[in-house]
N, C-alpha and C positions, 0 to 999 in steps of 0.2 A: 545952221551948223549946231549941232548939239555941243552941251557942257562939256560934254568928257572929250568931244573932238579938240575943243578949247583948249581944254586944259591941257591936253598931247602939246598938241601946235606948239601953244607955247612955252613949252619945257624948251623943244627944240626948233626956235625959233631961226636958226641957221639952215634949218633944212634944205636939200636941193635935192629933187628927183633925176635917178639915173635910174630906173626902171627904162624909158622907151628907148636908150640912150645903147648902142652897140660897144664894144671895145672900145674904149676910151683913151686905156692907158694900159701897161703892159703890166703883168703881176708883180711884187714884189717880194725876195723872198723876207718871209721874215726873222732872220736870224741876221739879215742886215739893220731890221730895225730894231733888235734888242727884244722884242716881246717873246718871251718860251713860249709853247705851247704846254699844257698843264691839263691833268684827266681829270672832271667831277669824284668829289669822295662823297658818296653815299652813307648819309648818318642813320637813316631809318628805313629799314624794310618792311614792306607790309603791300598787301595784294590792293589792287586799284590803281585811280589814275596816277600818276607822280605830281610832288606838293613841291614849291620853291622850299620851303621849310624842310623836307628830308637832305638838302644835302649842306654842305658846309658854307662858311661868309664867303669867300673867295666863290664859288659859283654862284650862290643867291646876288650878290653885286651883278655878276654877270648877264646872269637868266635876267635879273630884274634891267638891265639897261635896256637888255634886247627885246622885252618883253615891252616897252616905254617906246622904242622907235619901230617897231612893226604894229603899234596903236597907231604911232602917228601915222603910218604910210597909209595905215588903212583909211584912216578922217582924208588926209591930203589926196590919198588916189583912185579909189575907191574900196568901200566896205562893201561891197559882193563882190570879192577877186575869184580870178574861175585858177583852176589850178595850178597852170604855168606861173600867173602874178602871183599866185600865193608864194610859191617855191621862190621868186626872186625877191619878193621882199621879205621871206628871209632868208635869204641870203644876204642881200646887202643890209638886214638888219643886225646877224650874225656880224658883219665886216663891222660895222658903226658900232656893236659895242666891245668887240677887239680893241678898236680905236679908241675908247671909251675909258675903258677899265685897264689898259695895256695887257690886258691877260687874252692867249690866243687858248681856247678852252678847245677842247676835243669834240666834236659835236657827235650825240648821241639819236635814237630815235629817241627814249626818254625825254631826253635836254626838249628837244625839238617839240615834245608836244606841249611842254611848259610854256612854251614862246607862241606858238601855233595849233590850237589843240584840235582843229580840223584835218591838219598837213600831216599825212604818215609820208616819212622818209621812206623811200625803198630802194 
């Protein structure tokens, strides 16, 4: 296991895969659990890939959790995911830093290639 798989691992050491795992539990809305949903504010425009640093603390916290638990899915479940795995771990990487940061952020293609820079949402 390489370093940097290390280092993931154990940031989040509670981790539990629910990748192979079907419905589990029913959705929740979340205006039950208090967390708003909140848009990215975009500080810097400029042509190219998107930077966590163009946009504001409230998303950089964000992007950066999510960007922390879809490393570790990759060390824990595999680093060559074929497209479908990729899409689902982030999504539940998405979900974990919800959980995370209690902020339910708007998810963008932009946001999305910060966290996954292979994954185009379509």
């Amino acid at each position: 296991m390489s370093v940097l798989c290390l280092r993931y691992t154990s940031l989040f050491s509670g981790y539990r895969s629910d990748v192979h795992a079907k419905r589990q539990q029913e959705p929740v809305e979340e205006e039950d659990q208090g967390i708003a949903t909140v848009k990215a504010q975009k500080l810097t425009e400029h042509e190219g890939r998107p930077h966590t640093k163009d946009y504001d603390d409230v998303t950089q916290e964000f992007v950066t959790a999510a960007i922390d638990d879809y490393r570790v899915r990759l060390c824990a479940e595999g680093p060559m995911p074929n497209h479908p795995q990729e899409t689902t771990f982030m999504n539940a990487s998405w979900t974990k830093a919800t959980q995370i940061t209690g902020i339910n952020l708007a998810r963008t293609p932009q946001l999305a290639k910060l966290v996954s820079p292979i994954l185009i949402m379509s």
